[in-house]
C-alpha positions in Angstrom: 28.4 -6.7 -49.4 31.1 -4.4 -50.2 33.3 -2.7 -47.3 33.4 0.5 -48.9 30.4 2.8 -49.5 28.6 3.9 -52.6 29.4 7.3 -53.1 26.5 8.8 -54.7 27.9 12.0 -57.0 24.8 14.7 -57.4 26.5 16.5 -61.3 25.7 19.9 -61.4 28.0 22.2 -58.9 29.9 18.2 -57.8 31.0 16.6 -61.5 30.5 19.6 -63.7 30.9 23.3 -62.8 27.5 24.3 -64.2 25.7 26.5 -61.4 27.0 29.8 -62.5 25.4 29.0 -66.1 22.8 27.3 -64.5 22.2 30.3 -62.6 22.8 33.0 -65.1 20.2 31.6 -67.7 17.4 31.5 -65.1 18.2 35.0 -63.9 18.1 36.0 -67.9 15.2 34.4 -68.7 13.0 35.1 -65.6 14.2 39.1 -66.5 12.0 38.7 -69.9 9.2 37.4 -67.4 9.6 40.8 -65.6 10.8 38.9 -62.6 14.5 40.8 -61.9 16.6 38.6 -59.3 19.9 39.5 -57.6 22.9 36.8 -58.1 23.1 36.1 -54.1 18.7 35.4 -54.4 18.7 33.3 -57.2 21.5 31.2 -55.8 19.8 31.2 -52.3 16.2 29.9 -53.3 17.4 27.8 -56.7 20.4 26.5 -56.6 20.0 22.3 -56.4 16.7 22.7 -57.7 15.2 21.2 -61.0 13.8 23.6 -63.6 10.3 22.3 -62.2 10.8 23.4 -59.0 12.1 26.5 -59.9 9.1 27.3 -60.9 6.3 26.4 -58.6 9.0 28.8 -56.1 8.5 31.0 -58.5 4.6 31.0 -58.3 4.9 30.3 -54.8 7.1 33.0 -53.3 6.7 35.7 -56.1 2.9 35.2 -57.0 4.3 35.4 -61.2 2.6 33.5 -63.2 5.5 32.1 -65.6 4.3 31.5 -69.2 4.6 27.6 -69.9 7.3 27.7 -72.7 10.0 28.7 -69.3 11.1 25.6 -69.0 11.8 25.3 -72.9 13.1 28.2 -73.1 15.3 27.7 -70.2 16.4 24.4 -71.1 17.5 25.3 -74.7 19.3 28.7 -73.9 21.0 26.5 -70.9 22.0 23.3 -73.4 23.5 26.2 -75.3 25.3 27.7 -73.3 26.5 24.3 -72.0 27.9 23.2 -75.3 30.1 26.3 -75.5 31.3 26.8 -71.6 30.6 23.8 -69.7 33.9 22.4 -67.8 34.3 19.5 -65.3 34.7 20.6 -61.8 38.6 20.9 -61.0 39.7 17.5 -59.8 36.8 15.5 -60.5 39.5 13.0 -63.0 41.5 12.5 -60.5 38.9 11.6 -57.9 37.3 8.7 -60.1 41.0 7.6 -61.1 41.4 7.2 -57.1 37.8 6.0 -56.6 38.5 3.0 -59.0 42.0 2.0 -58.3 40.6 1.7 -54.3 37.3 -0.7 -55.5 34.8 1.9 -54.8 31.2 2.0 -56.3 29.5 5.2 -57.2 26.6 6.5 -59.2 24.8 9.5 -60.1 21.8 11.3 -59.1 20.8 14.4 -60.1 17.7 17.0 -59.8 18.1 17.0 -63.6 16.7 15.2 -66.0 18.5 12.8 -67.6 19.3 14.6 -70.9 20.8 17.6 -69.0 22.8 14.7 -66.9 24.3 12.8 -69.7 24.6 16.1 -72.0 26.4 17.9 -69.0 28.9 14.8 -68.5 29.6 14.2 -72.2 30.8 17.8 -73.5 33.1 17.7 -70.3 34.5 14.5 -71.0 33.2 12.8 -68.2 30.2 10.5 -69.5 32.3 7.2 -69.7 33.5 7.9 -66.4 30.3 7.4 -64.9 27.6 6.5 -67.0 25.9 4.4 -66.3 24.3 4.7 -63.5 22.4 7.8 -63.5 19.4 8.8 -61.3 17.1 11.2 -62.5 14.6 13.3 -60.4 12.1 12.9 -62.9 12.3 9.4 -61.8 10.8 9.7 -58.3 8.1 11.7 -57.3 9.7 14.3 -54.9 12.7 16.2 -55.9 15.3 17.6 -53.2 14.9 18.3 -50.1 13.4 15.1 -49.9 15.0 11.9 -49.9 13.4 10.2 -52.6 16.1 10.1 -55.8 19.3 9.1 -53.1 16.9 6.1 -51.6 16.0 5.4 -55.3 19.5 5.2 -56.2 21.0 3.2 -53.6 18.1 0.3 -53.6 18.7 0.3 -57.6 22.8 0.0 -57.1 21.6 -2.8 -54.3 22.9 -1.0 -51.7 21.6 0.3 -47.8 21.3 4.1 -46.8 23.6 3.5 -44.0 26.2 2.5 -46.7 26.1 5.5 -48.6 27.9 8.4 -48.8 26.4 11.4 -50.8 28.6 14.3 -52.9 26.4 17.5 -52.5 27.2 21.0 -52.7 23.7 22.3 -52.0 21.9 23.0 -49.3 18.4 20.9 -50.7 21.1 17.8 -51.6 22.6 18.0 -47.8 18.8 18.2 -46.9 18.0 15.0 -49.1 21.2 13.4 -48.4 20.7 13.4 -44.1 16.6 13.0 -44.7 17.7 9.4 -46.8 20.1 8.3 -43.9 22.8 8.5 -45.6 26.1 10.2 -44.8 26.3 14.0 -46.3 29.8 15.3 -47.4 29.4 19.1 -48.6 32.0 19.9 -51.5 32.5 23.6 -51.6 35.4 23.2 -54.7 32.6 25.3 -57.3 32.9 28.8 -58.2 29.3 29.4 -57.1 30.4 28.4 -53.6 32.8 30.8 -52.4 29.9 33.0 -51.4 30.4 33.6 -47.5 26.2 33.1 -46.9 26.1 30.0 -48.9 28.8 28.5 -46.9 27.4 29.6 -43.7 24.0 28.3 -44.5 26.4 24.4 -45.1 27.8 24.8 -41.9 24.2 25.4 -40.4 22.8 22.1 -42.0 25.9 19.9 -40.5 26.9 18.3 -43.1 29.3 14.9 -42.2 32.1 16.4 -43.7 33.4 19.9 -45.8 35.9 20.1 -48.2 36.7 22.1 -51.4 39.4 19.5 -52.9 37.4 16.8 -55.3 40.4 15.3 -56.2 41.6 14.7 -52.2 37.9 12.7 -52.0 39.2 9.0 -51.5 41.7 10.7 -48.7 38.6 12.5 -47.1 36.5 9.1 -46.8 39.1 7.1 -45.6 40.3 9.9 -42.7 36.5 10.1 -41.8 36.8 6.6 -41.5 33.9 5.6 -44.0 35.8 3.0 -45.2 35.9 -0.6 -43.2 38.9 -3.1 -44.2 
């Protein structure tokens, strides 16, 4: 068994810096629903979440009943949108460069499904870089806050909870991340997470480690003293 831990990379706000689109489309499309939503809520009660989620929240909290082409119509506006303005979070090159050269293993695992995952890595460069593996949600049956994809993802890549080390940058994935056992490091680097609240509600959820610097990541294990030998 390797020394060094898997580092399990959720994509969207972590590889790719996709929330604020993510974001924007829902708010857009849930506006033609009737359903108006402030920046600060929508990134509150959505962000980390699949598109599925989103809406049973959205039934749940709001008592809306969305129509059933949301989803569709979210997902092809957002696919859009990504083809034109997706970019890889700042830092995230560097960080696999260092992850490889020190004998590292790592994966993805994602809320998304896997056409948003390897659509979102390859129009930012990034899909031979780490694909494969990638984890879906669709692939287990709870999404985040539960702990079902990161304990799917580290049996598949052979690998103990304990052993792990999970790259998260919302609340849901630090909720999975800790839930699963595994070690929770909080990357705040994404525009969507300068927000004072959101960084607050990080803090609350204690997180293993903070930082805002992807491409310092190798540095950041190695000074929490993740890596043995």
């Amino acid at each position: 068994m390797s020394s060094k831990p898997l580092v399990i990379f959720d994509c969207d706000g972590v590889l790719v810096d996709s929330e604020p689109i993510s974001l924007g489309t829902l708010r857009e499309v849930l506006a033609e629903d009737g359903l108006l939503l402030s920046e600060d809520d929508t990134r509150r009660r959505f962000l980390g979440r699949s598109i599925a989620k989103m809406v049973k929240v959205i039934e749940q909290e709001y008592g809306l009943s969305i129509g059933d082409d949301l989803e569709e119509r979210m997902r092809a506006r957002l696919y859009a949108r990504f083809r034109a303005e997706l970019k890889p979070t700042q830092g995230v090159v560097s960080a696999w460069d260092a992850l490889k050269a020190a004998g590292f293993s790592w994966c993805v695992a994602s809320s998304s499904k896997p056409e948003r995952i390897r659509l979102s890595l390859e129009v930012t460069g990034l899909l031979p870089r780490f694909c494969p593996p990638l984890y879906s949600a669709t692939m287990v049956k709870n999404g985040k806050p539960a702990p079902d994809l990161f304990l799917y993802a580290a049996e598949n890549m052979g690998r103990n909870p304990e052993d792990c080390i999970v790259i998260e940058d919302s609340p849901a994935g630090i909720e999975a991340a800790k839930a699963a056992g595994m070690k929770a490091f909080a990357y705040l680097g994404g525009s969507h997470a300068l927000a004072a609240d959101h960084r607050q509600e990080i803090a609350r959820l204690e997180p293993d480690l903070m930082f805002d610097a992807m491409d310092e990541l190798v540095q950041r294990i190695r000074e929490a003293g993740e890596e043995q030998g």
